[in-house]
N, C-alpha and C positions, 0 to 999 in steps of 0.2 A: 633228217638229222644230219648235219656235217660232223666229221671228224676226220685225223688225221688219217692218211692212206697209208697202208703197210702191206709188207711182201704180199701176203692171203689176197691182198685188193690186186696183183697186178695183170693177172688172165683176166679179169673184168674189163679193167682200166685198156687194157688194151683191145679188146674186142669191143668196146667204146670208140675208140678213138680210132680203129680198122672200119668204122661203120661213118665214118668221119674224114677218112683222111685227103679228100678230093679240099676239102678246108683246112685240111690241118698238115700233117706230114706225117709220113710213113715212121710206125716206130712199132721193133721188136723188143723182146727181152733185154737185153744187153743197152740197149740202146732206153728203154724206160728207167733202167736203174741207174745208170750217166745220171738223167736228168733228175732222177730222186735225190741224187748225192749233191746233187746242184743248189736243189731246189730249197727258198725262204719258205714257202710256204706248200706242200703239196696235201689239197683236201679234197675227202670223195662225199657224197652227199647220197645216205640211204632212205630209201622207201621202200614200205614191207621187208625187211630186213636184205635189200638185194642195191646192190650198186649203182645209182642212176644218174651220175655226174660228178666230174673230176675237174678240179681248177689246179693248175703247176704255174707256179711265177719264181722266178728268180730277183735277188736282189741288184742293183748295178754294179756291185762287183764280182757277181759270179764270172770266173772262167768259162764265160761260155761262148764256142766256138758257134756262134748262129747269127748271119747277115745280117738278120733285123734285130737281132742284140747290138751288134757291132755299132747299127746308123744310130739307136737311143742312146749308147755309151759314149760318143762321139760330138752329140747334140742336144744331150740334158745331160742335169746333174745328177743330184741323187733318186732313183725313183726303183720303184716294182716292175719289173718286166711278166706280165702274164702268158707265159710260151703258150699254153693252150687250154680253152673251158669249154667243155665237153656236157651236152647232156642228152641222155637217149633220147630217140625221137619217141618211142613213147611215152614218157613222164613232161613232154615240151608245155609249156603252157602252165605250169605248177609252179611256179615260180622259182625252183632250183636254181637257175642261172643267175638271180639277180640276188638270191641266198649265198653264194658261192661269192659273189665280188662284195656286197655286202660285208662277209666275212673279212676277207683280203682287204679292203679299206680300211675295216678300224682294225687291224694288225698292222700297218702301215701307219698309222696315225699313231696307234701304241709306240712305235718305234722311231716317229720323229720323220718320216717319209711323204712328202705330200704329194708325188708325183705318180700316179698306174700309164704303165706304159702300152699298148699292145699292136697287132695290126692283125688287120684282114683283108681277105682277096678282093679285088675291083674284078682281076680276069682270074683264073674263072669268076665271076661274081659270085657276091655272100648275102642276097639281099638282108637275109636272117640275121647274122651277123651285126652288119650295117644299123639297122633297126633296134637292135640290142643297144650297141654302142651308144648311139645318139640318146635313147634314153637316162642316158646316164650322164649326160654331158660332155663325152671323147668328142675330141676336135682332132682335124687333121693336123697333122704337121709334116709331113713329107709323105713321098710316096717311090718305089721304087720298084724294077723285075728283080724276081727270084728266082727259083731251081732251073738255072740256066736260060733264063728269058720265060721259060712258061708260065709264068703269075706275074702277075702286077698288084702288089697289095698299096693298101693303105693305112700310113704307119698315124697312131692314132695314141694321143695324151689326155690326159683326167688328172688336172691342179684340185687336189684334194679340199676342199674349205678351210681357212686359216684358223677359220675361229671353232673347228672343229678337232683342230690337232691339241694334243694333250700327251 
């Protein structure tokens, strides 16, 4: 079941994303509620009534102070930035992940947006990741270092279907 994420979600949401953040990035309290306030869309996806996956996207005008926001803002127009999709590794395989962007597509379509923007790491590698994306259709579009040289991601775009926007 998805639904929208609230304060009650956010010690999950982050000891999710603490079991994660060699892919993702370090984030405390303070620093999850920024991106809540940010955030177009943020939704956690339960099973057995417990926590097992978080998607946070911003839209392109979010104020948001993050490098690979900056290069999507710079080099597309209007689109969804996906900061981070999270699902524990043991509920992996259940289809959550592809529930979660699912979701975030037709709310993006709902709203006239046909561009999902996101990226993942090359260095360290994501093969996970990587493998996710493609099934969806993400194409590269640029690629750059991050947190001071130590990652090299791969910034990554999904042209929503035209005849699918409404």
């Amino acid at each position: 079941m998805l639904r929208d994420a609230v304060a009650a979600d956010f010690e999950r949401v982050l000891a999710l994303n603490a079991a994660e953040v060699t892919q993702t990035s370090a984030m405390d309290r303070v620093r999850l509620e920024a991106l809540a306030a940010l955030a177009c869309r943020f939704t956690v996806a339960e099973a057995d009534g417990r926590v097992v996956g978080l998607l946070l996207a911003m839209d392109h005008d979010a104020a948001y102070d993050n490098d690979n926001f900056r290069w999507f803002a710079a080099h597309a127009p209007r689109f969804v930035y996906v900061d981070r999709i999270v699902v524990d590794a043991a509920a992996a395989g259940m289809g959550i992940g592809g529930t979660l962007y699912r979701d975030l597509f037709a709310q993006a379509r709902r709203r006239g947006i046909d561009r999902v923007v996101c990226e993942y790491n090359l260095a360290p590698p994501n093969p996970a990741s990587k493998a996710f994306h493609d099934r969806f259709g993400f194409v590269e579009v640029g690629r750059q270092h991050v947190a001071g040289g130590s990652k090299l991601v791969s910034l990554q775009q999904l042209v929503l279907a035209p005849e699918a926007m409404s």
